[in-house]
C-alpha positions as CSV (number, residue, x, y, z in Angstrom):
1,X,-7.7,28.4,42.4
2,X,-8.2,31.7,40.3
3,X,-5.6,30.9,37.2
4,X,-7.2,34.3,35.4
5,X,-3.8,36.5,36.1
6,X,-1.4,34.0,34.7
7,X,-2.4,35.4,31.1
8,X,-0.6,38.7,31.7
9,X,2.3,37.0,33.4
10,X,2.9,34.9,30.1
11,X,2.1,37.7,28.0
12,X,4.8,39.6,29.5
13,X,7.2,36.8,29.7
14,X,6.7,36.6,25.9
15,X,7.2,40.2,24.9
16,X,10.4,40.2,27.5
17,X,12.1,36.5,25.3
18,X,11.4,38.3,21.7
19,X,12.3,41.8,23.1
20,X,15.9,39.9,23.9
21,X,15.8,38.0,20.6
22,X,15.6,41.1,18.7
23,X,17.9,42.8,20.1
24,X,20.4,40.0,20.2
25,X,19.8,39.6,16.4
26,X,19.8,43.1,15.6
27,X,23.4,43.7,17.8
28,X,24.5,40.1,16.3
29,X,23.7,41.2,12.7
30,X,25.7,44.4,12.9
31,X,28.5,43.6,15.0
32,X,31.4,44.0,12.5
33,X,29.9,47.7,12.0
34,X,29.9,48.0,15.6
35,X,33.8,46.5,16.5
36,X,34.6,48.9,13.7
37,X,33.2,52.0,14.7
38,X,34.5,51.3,18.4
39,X,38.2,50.4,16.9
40,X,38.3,54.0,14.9
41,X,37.6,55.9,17.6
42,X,39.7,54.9,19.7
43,X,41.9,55.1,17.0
44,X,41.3,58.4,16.5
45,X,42.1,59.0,20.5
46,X,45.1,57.2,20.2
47,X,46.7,59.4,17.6
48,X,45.0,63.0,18.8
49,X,45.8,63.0,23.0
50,X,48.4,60.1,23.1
51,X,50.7,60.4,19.7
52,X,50.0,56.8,18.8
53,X,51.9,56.2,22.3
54,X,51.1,52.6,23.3
């Protein structure tokens, strides 16, 4: 049995984990900046087409 392809399947399995770990600790790292920026504008939409209406 020709085991000579599994190298790129494990290579790719590898960039794909710390791809995801990256990204989960780069999203993870900044996520009070992000819950703040989302909570502002809709903030922002509340009080321009809604008149703080809730």
């Amino acid at each position: 049995v020709d085991f000579s392809y599994i190298k790129y399947g494990v290579g790719i399995a590898m960039l794909a984990i710390l791809f995801g770990g990256s990204m989960g600790l780069s999203f993870g790292c900044c996520e009070d900046f992000y819950k703040k920026a989302f909570k502002d504008d809709a903030n922002a939409v509340l009080e321009e087409k809604y008149n703080n209406d809730k």
